[in-house]
C-alpha positions in Angstrom: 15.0 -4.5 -31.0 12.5 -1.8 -31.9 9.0 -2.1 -30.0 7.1 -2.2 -32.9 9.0 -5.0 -34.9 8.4 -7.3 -31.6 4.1 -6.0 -30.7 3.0 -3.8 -34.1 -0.1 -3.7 -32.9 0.2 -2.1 -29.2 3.6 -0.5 -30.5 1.8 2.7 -29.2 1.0 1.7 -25.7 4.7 1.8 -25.1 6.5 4.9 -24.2 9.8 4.4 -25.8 10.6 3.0 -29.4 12.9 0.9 -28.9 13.0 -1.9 -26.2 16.6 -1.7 -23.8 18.8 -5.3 -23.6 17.4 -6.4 -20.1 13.8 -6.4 -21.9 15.0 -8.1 -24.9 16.2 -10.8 -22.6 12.8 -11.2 -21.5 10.9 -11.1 -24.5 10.3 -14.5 -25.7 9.3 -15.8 -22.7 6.8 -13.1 -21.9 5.3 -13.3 -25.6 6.2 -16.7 -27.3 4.6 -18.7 -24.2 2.3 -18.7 -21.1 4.7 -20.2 -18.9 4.9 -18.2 -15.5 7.8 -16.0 -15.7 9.7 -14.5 -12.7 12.0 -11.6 -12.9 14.2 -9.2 -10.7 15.8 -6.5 -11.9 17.5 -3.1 -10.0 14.9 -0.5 -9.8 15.0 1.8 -12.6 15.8 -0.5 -15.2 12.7 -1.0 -17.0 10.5 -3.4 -15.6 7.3 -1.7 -16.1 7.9 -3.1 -19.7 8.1 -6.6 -19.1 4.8 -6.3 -17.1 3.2 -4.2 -20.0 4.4 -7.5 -22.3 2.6 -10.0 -20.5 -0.3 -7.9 -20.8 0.2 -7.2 -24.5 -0.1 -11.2 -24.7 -2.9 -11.7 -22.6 -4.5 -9.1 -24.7 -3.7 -10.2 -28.3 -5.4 -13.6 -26.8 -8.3 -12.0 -25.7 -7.5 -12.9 -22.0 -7.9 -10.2 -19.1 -5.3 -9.7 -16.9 -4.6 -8.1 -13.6 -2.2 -6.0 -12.4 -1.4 -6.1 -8.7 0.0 -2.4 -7.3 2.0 -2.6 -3.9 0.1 0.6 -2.9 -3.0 2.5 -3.3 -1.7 5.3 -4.9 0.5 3.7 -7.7 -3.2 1.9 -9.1 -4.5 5.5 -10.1 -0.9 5.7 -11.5 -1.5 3.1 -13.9 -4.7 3.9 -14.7 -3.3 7.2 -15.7 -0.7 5.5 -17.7 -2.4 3.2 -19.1 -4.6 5.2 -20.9 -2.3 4.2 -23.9 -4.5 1.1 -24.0 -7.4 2.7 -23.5 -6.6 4.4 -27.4 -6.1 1.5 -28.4 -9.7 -0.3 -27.7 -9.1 -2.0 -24.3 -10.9 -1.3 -21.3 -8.8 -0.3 -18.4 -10.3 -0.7 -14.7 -9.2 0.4 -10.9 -10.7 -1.8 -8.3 -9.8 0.0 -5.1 -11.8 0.2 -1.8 -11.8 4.1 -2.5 -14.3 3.6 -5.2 -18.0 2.0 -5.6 -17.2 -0.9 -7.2 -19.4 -1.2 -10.5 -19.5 -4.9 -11.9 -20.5 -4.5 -15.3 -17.1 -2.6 -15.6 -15.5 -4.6 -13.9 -16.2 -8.0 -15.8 -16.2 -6.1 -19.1 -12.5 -5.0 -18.3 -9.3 -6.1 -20.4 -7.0 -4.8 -17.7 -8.2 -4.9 -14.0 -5.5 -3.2 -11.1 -5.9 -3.9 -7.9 -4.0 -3.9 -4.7 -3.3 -7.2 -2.5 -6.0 -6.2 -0.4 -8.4 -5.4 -2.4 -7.6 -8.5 -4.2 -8.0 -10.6 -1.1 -11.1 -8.9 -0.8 -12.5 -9.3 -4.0 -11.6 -13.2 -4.1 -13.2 -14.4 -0.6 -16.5 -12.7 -2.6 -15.7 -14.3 -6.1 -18.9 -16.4 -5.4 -20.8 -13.8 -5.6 -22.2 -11.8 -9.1 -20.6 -9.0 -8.1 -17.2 -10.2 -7.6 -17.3 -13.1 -9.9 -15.4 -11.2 -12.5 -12.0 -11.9 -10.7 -12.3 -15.9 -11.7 -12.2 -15.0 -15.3 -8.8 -13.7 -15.1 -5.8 -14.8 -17.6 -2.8 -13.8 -16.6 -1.7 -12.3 -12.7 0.8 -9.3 -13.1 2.6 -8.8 -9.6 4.4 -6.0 -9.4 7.0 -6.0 -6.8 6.4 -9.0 -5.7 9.0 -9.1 -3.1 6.1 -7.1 -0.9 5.5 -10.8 0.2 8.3 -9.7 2.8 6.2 -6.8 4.7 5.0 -7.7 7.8 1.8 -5.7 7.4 0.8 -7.0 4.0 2.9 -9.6 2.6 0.7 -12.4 3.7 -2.5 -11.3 1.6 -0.3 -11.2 -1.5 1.0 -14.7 -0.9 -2.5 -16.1 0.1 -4.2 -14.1 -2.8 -2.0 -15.5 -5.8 -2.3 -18.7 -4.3 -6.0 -18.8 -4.2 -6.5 -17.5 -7.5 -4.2 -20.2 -8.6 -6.4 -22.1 -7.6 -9.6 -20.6 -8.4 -8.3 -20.0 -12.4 -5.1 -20.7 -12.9 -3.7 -17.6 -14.4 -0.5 -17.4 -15.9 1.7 -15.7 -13.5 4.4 -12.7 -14.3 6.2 -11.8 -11.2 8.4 -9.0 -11.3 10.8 -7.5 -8.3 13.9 -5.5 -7.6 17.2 -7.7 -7.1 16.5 -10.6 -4.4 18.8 -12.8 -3.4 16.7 -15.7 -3.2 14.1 -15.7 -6.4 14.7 -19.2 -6.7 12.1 -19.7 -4.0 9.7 -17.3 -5.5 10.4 -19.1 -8.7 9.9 -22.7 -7.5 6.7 -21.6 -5.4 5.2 -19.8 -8.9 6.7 -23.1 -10.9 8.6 -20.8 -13.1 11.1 -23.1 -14.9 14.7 -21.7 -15.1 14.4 -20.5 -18.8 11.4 -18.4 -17.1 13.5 -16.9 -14.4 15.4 -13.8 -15.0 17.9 -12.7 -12.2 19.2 -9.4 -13.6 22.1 -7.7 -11.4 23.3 -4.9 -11.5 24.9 -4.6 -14.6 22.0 -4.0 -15.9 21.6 -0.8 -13.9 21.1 2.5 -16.5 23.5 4.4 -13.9 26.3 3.1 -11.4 25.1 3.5 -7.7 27.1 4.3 -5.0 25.7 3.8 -1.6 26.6 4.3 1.7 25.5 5.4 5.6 26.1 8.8 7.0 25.1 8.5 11.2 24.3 11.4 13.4 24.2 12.3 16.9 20.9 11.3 18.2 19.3 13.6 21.0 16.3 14.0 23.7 14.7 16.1 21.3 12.7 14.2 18.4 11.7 17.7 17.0 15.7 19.0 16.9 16.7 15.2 15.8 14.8 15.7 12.7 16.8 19.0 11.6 19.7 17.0 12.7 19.3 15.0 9.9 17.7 17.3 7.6 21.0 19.3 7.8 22.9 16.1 7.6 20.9 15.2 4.3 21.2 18.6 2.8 25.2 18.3 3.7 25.5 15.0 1.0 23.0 16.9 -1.4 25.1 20.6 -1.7 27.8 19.3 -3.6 26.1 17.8 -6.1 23.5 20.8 -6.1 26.6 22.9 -6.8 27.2 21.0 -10.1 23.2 21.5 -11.4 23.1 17.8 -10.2 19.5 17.5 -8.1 18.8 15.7 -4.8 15.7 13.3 -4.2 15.1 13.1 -0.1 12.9 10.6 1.2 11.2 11.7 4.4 8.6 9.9 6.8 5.3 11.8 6.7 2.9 13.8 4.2 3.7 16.7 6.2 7.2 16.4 6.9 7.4 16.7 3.0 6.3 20.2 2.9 8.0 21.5 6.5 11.2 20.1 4.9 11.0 21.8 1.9 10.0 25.1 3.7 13.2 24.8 6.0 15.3 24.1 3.1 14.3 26.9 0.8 16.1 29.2 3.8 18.9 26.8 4.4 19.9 27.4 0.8 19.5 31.3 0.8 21.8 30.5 4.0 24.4 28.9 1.9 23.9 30.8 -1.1 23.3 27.7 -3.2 22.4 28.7 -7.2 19.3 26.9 -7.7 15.4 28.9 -8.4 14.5 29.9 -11.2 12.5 33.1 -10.1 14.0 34.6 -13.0 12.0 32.6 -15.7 8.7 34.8 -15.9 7.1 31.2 -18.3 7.6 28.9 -15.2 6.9 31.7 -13.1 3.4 32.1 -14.5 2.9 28.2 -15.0 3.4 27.7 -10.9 0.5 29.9 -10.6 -1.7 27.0 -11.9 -0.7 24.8 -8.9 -3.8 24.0 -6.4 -1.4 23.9 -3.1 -0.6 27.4 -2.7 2.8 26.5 -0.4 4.2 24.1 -3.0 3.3 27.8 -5.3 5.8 29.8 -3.4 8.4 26.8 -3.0 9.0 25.8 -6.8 10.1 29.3 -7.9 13.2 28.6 -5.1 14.0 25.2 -7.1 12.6 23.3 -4.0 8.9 21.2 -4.6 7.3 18.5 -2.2 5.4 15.5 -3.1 2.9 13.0 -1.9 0.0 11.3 -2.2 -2.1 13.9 -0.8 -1.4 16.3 -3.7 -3.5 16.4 -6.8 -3.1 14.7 -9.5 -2.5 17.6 -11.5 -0.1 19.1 -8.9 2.2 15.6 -9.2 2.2 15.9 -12.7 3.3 19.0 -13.0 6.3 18.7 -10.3 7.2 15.7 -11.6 7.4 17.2 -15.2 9.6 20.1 -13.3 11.8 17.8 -11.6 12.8 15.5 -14.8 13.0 19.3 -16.5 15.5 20.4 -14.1 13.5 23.0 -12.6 12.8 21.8 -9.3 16.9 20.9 -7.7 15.3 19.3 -4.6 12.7 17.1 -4.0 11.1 15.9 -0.6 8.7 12.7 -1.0 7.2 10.3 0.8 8.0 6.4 -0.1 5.1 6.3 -2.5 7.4 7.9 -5.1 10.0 4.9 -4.5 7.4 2.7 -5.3 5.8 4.5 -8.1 6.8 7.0 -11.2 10.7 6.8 -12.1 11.9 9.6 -11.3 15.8 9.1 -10.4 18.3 12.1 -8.9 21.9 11.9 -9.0 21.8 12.4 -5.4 19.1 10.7 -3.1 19.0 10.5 0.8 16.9 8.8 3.2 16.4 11.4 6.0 14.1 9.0 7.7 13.9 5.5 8.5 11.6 5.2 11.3 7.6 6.5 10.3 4.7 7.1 12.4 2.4 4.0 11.2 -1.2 5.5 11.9 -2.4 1.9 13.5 0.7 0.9 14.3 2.6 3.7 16.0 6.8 4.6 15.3 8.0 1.5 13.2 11.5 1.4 11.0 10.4 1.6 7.7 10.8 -1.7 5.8 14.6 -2.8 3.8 12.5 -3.1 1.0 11.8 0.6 1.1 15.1 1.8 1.8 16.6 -0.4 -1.4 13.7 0.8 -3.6 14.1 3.9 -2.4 18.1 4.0 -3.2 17.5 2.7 -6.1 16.5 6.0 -7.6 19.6 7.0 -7.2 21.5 8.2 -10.6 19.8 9.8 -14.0 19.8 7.5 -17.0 21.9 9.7 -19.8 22.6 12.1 -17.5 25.1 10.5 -14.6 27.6 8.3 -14.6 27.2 7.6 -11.2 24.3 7.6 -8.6 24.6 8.4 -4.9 22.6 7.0 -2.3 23.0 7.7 1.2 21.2 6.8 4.7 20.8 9.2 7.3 20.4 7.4 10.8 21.6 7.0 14.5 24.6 5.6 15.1 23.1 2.5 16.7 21.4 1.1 13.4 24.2 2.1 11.4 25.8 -1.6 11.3 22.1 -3.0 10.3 22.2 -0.8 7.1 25.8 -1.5 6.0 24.9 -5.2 6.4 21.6 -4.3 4.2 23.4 -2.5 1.4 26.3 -5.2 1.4 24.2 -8.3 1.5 20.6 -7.2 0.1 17.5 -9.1 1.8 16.5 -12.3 1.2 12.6 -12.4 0.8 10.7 -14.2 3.7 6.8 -15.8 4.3 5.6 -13.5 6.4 1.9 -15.8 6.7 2.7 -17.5 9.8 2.1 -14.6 11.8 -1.5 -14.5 10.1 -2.2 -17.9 9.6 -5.4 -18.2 11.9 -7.4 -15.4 10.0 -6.0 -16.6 6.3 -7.4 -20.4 7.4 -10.6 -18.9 8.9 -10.7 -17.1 5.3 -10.2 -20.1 3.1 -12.6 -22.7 5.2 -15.2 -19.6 5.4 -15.0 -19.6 1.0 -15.2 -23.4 1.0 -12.2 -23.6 -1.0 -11.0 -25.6 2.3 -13.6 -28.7 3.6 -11.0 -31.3 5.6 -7.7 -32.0 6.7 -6.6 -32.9 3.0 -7.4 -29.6 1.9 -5.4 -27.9 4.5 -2.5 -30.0 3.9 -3.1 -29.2 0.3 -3.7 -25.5 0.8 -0.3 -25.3 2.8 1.8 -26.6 0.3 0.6 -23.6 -2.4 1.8 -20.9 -0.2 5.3 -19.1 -0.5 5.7 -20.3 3.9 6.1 -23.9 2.5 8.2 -23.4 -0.3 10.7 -21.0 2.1 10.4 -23.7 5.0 11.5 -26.4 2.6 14.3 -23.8 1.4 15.1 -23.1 5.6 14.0 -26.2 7.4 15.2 -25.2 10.4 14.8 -21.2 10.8 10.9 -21.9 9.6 10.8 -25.8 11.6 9.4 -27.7 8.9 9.8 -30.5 10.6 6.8 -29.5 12.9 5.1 -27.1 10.2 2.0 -29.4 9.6 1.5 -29.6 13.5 1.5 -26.2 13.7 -1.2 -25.7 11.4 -3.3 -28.8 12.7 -3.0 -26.9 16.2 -4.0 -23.7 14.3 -7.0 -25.4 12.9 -7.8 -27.1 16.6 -7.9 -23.0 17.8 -10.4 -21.7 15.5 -12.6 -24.9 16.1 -12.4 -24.2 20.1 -12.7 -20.8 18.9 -16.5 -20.8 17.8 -15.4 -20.0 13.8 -15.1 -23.5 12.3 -17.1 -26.8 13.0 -16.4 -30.5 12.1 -19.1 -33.1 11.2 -18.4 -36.4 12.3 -16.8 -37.4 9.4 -14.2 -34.6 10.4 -15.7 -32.1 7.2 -14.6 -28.5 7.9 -17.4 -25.6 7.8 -17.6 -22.5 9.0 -19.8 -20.9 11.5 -21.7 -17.7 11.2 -18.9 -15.8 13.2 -15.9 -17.7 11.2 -17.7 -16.2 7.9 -18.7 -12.5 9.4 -15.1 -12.9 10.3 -13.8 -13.4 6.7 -16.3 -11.3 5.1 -15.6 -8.2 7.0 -11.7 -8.8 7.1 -12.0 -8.9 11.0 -8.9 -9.7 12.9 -10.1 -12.8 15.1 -10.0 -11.5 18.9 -12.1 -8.2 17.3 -14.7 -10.8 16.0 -14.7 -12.5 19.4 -15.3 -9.1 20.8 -17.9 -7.9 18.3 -19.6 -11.2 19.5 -19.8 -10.3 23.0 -20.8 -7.3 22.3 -23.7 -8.0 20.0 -25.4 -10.5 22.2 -25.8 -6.9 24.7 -28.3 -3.9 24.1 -26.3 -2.2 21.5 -26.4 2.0 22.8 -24.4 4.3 20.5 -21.7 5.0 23.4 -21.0 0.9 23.6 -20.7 0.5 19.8 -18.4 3.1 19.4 -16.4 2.1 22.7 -16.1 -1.0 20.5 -15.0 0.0 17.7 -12.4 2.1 19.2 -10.7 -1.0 21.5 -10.7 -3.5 18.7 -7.6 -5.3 18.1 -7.5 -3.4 14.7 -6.1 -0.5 16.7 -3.9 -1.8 19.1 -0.7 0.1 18.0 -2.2 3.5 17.7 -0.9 5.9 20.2 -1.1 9.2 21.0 1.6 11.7 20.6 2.3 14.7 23.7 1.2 16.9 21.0 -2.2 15.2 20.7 -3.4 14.9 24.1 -5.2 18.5 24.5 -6.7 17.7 21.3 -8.1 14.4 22.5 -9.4 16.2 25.8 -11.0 19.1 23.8 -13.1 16.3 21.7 -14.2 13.9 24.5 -13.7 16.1 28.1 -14.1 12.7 30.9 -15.6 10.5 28.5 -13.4 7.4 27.9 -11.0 8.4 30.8 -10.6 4.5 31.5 -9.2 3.8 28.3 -5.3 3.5 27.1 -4.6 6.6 25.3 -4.6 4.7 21.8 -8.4 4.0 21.7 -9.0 7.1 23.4 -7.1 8.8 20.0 -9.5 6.6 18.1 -12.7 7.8 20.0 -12.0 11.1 19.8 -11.7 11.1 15.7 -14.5 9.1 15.6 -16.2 11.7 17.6 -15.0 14.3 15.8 -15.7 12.5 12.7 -19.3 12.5 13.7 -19.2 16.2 13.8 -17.6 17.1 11.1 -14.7 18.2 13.0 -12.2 16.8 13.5 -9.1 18.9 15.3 -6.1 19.9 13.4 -3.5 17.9 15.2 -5.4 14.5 14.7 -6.6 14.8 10.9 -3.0 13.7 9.8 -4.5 9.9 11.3 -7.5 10.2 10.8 -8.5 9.6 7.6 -6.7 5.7 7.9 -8.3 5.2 11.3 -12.0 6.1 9.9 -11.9 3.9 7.2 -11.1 1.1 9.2 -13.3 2.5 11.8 -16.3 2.6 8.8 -15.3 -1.2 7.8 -16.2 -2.4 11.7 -18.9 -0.4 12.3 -20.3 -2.5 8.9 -18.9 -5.5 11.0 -20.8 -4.7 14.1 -23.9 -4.3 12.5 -23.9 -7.7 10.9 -23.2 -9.0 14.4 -26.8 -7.4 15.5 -28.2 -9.0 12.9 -27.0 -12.4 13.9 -28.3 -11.8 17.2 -32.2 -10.5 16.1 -31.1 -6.7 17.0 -32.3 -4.2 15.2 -32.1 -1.7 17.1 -28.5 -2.6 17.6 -28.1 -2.8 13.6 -29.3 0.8 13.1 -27.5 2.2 15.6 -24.4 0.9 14.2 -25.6 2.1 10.8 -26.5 5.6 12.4 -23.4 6.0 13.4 -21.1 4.6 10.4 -23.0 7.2 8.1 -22.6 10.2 10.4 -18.7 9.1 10.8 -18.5 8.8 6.9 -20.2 11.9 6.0 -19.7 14.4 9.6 -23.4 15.2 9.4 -25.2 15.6 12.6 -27.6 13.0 14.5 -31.1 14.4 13.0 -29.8 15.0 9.5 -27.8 11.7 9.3 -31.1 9.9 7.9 -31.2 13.0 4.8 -28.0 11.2 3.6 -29.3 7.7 2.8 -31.5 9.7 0.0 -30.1 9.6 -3.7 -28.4 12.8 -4.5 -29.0 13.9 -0.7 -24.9 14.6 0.2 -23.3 16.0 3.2 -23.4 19.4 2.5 -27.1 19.2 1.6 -28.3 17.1 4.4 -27.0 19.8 6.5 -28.7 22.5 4.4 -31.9 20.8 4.9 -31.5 20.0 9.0 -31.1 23.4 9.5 -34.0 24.2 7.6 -35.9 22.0 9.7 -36.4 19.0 7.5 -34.9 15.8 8.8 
């Protein structure tokens, strides 16, 4: 079934000529109706395509339609990508919190990508003209939508695909790596069983053999971690030996690239044939790369890769990778999620990852699968192998995952104040009935009815009636006497500023006090959006260098978080903290916003510009009397410092 037989008129927004027998199973439902469709498929095996389809129909209709991205990263991906519809007329656009938003683009847009959050954003504000683009949406695209299972963020895709349900009724395509239980994403999207697709893994391009390898766990974090780097490099050799490559998944940006620099000796150690110092054309083309370490590491056949890199810099390793140039690559789990880019060999050195607000965590089953799943070149391999490095004592838990896959959970209950706060604050919820009706969209209800008695649905509407009873007690919603649900000032500053409810309560307290620049950012640093940050040994001197005494009363986690504000404030920001700090400002910069709109509330100005004072000084690292220099059009960082020390503030 060639691609442009079945869509001649967006034949070239496809990469490929011809469309592969999983896809051709899916391509009357996707383009000969606009019934919601739900698919899982092994990673690898083209789904990228049956999302591209949807949107083909959407835009041969004239609908928009919007892509959901499970991370950050993989939306300036797509826009990359999908510059293929760009040539061909339609308008492409990136809503990410990274960006100033501009609405005329935005509504104008064929093709809007966003990720959950941003979506959830974006739709508590579709009231307002500059978000009220996202009702006028078509068709939902959710890719991977078996994200609903992450304990961080699969509650805002679940409660943002069922409020824009509600708010347009897009057609919606779901589309995730094998599940064992899509019938309940099915029945909860009302995707009828000709519009479900469970693909297994016949459909994989390459055979995938995967397995555990444990080792000795020690005192020493630091020497645990070459533990398993040797460990990893031990399952990749063989294959290396036979010009096979190895993909390894590590935990950190920076682990990447002291991974890579460990192995390039390890191999001169084992006298492995891989580097191509000998080819004087790529040896001349790694002298365009910006990072001057990845530079030195290609020529020895070994490359790193994360977010962090250019854009130009992924390209080009990812071009070298699929070109057989670079034999071993170090990632982080972005490039699970994101580009195809399979190895005959991959390993996961790492499944446990310092979270930034949440401190050591084990990296999510949903990872390690996707992750695995790159396992095995299309063409190339007849078989891929997939291995995961870990400690003996979760060594049974990751059998049990690669034998029985993971079923995909609700993950809203744990949530399920803030979301209700959210939906009473948008009006979309106004009494009881319109809770009970609200519950009974979400993915929780449909898996409760699935598992009556692991979710209790025998007492699930109680539950939520004694949620509701909280955040009235609570100060964020009111009833009338006719028991009509509103929501207070601090229920909608709550839900406008994406405020975690104890941090409103605190931001509260806090405003109705003379507002110095020491209490705010004491604040800031203790709310409840920081909780799990801690402070590593390595940290500590850093901390005390920043702060000396100050803040010597607080848990070493908000002390971390004072600290890189301070620093942020300077400009300076040590060395050993930057690696958090760029997460923990722009959360910082989103509650400073917060706080300010609390001073407002309570008639203080002062309080209001302090909090403004000091979310511009963290956001641009200029000093006290310059920070004013910044609010000036075409006045940047840089500048504003210029002109302090010229004596103009």
């Amino acid at each position: 079934m060639e691609v442009a037989e079945v869509v001649p008129e967006f034949a070239d927004a496809f990469p490929f000529d011809e469309f592969n027998e999983m896809q051709r199973e899916a391509v009357p439902a996707l383009l000969h109706s606009d019934a919601n469709v739900v698919a899982s498929a092994p990673t690898g095996s083209g789904k990228t395509a049956l999302a591209e389809l949807a949107i083909c129909q959407t835009l041969e209709a004239g609908g928009t339609a919007l892509f959901v991205a499970p991370l950050r990263a993989l939306t300036n991906e797509k826009e990359d990508e999908w510059e293929r519809f760009e040539d061909l007329g339609y308008s492409v656009y990136v809503v990410t919190g990274e960006r100033d938003l501009n609405p005329r683009r935005a509504e104008r847009a064929d093709v809007l990508v966003m990720t959950p959050e941003k979506a959830d954003s974006a739709t508590r504000k579709h009231d307002s003209p500059r978000y009220s683009f996202v009702t006028d949406v078509d068709c939902v695209v959710i890719d991977e939508v078996h994200l609903l299972d992450s304990e961080k963020r699969g509650s805002v895709l679940e409660v943002v695909v069922s409020r824009l349900r509600r708010l347009c009724d897009p057609r919606v395509v779901a589309l995730s790596a094998t599940m064992p239980n899509i019938d309940d994403v099915a029945a909860w999207l009302d995707a009828a069983p000709e519009t479900t697709f469970e693909f297994g893994d016949e459909y994989r391009p390459v055979d995938l053999h995967a397995d555990v390898r444990t080792y000795k766990h020690g005192d020493n974090p630091f020497a645990d971690k070459y533990r398993r780097l040797f460990t990893a490099l031990d399952l990749a050799e063989p294959h290396l030996r036979e010009d096979g490559q190895a993909l390894v998944f590590v935990s950190s940006r920076q682990d990447t690239v002291q991974a890579a620099k460990k192995t390039r000796d390890e191999i001169g150690e084992r006298d492995i044939p891989v580097g191509s110092r000998g080819d004087y054309e790529f040896h001349t083309a790694a002298e365009e790369l910006d990072n001057s370490t990845l530079r030195k590491s290609v020529l020895d056949g070994v490359a790193f890769h994360h977010a962090g890199l250019s854009t130009h810099d992924k390209n080009l390793v990812e071009q070298w990778f699929r070109e057989g140039k670079i034999r071993v690559l170090f990632s982080t789990s972005t490039l699970a999620w994101g580009v195809n880019l399979p190895a005959r060999c991959v390993v996961i050195r790492d499944t446990k990852l310092h979270d930034p607000l949440e401190g050591e965590v084990d990296m999510s089953p949903l990872d390690v699968l996707q992750m695995l799943g790159r396992a095995g070149r299309p063409g190339y391999d007849d078989v891929g192998y997939g291995w995961i490095v870990c400690d003996d004592a979760d060594a049974d838990k990751y059998r049990t995952l690669l034998r029985e896959g993971k079923e995909i959970e609700s993950r809203l209950a744990g949530n399920l104040a803030e979301h209700l706060n959210a939906e009473i604050a948008m009006g979309t919820i106004r009494g009881l009935g319109d809770v009970m009706d609200w519950l009974e969209t979400t993915f929780y209800y449909q898996r409760a009815r699935s598992e009556p008695e692991a979710y209790d649905f025998r007492n699930l509407r109680d539950r939520v009636r004694d949620t509701l009873d909280s955040l009235v007690e609570d100060g964020f919603v009111e009833t009338d006497e006719d028991l009509r649900l509103s929501a207070t000032r601090l229920g909608v500053l709550a839900s406008t500023y994406y405020l975690r409810l104890d941090t409103a309560r605190e931001f509260r307290d806090v405003a109705a006090e003379d507002g110095d620049a020491d209490s705010v950012l004491r604040a800031v640093a203790n709310a409840g959006e920081f909780d799990s940050v801690s402070a590593r040994q390595a940290e500590r001197d850093a901390i005390d260098q920043v702060l000396g005494s100050e803040g010597s009363d607080l848990e070493s986690g908000p002390r971390k978080v004072l600290a890189i504000l301070r620093g942020g404030m300077d400009g300076s920001v040590p060395g050993e903290l930057r690696s958090d700090a760029w997460v923990i400002r722009q959360n910082a910069l989103r509650l400073l916003a917060a706080l300010g709109a609390f001073f407002e509330r309570y008639d203080d100005p002062a309080g209001a510009n302090t909090a403004a004072r000091l979310e511009a000084r963290i956001d641009t690292g200029v000093p006290a009397d310059a920070v004013g220099l910044t609010a000036l059009d075409g006045v940047a960082a840089g500048r504003a410092h210029k002109l302090a020390d010229e004596g103009i503030e």
